[in-house]
N, C-alpha and C positions, 0 to 999 in steps of 0.2 A: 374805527374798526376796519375799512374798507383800507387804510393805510396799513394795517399789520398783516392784514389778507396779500396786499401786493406785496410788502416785504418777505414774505411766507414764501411763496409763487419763488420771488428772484431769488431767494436762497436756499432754495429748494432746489433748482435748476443752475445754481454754482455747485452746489452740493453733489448732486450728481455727477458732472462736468470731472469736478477736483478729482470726485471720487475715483472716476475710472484711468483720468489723467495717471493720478498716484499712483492706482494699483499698475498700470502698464507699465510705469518708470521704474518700479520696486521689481517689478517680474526682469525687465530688460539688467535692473544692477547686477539681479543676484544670477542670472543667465551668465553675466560679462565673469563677475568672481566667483562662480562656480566652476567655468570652463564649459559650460554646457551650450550648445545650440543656440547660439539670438532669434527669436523671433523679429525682423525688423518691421513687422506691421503693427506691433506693441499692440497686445489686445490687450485692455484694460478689461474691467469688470464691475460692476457696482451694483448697487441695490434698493427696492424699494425702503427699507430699513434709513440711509441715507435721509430724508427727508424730515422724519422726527430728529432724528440724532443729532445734524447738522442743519438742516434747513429752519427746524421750529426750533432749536437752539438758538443758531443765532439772532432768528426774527424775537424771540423773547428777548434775548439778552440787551438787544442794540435798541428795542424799545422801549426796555426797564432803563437803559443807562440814561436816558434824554429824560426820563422821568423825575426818578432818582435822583441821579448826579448832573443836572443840567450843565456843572462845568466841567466837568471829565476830560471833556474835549482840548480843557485850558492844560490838563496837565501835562508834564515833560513827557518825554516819549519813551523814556524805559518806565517811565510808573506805569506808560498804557502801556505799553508791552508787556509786562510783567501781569499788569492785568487779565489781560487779555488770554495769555499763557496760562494763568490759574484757572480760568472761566472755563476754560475750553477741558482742562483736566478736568474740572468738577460735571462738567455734563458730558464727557466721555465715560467716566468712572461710575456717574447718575445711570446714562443710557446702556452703559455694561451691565451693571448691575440689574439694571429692570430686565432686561432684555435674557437674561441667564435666569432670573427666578419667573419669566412668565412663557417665556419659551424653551425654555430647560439648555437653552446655548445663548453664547456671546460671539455674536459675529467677529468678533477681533477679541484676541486673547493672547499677544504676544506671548506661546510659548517659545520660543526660538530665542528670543531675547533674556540675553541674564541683565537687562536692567529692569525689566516689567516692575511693576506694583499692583498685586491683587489680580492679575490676569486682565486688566482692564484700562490702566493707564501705559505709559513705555517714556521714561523722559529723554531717550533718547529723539524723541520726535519736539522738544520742549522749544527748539527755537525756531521750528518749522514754524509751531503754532504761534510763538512770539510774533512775526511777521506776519504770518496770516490773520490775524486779528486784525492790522492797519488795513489790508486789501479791504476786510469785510467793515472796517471803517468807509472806508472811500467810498463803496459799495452803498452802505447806508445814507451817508453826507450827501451824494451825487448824484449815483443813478437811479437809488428810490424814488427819491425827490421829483428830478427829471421823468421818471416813468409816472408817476404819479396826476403830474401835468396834461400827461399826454395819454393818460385811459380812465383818471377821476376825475377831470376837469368836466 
């Protein structure tokens, strides 16, 4: 238990991290192809929201997988990517959804995008997540472990 808490914590706190990363990088794109003003101190933005969405996402998922699929880890690297890509749409689409029937909004509702699905997913963002699945691999394999040493020991 005391390992899904520390998992919790670090991706909790990438989560955040990404979060406002992202959103200052998407503010700076659409600044550059709009023709509008750069801000070049890129304020990003993010939220407590962040922490269930992504944070207790991936601490569930990455500790179901070890459960579950003890060899996961064996398979090629587009199956994990592709996994990982699916995973990441089904608790984006999950946490939209909950998130618009218990607070009456969905902090991310891609209307600007004509590829959305349901106001909740966007696949245009499909191979971002592809990738970032392996980071939050590494992340699990390495630094939990290592972190784990070094504040559960």
């Amino acid at each position: 238990m005391q390992m899904f808490f520390l998992s919790l914590a670090v991706y909790s706190v990438i989560a955040l991290a990404v979060e406002a990363a992202f959103t200052s990088l998407d503010t700076l794109v659409r600044s550059i192809r709009s023709g509008r003003q750069v801000n070049w101190s890129l304020p990003g933005e993010t939220s407590l929201g962040a922490i269930p969405v992504y944070g207790l996402s991936a601490a569930l998922s990455y500790n179901l997988i070890g459960a579950v699929y003890p060899d996961f880890y064996a398979w090629p690297w587009p199956c994990r990517g592709l996994a990982y890509m699916i995973v990441i749409f089904a608790w984006e689409f999950f946490w939209g959804w909950l998130s618009e029937r218990t607070l009456g909004k969905c902090p991310w509702q891609y209307r600007e995008s004509k590829y959305r699905i349901l106001r909740y997913n966007n696949p245009y963002y499909a191979l971002f997540w592809f990738g970032f699945g392996f980071l939050l691999e590494k992340i699990h394999q390495y630094l939990v472990p290592h972190l784990a040493l070094l504040f559960l020991a």
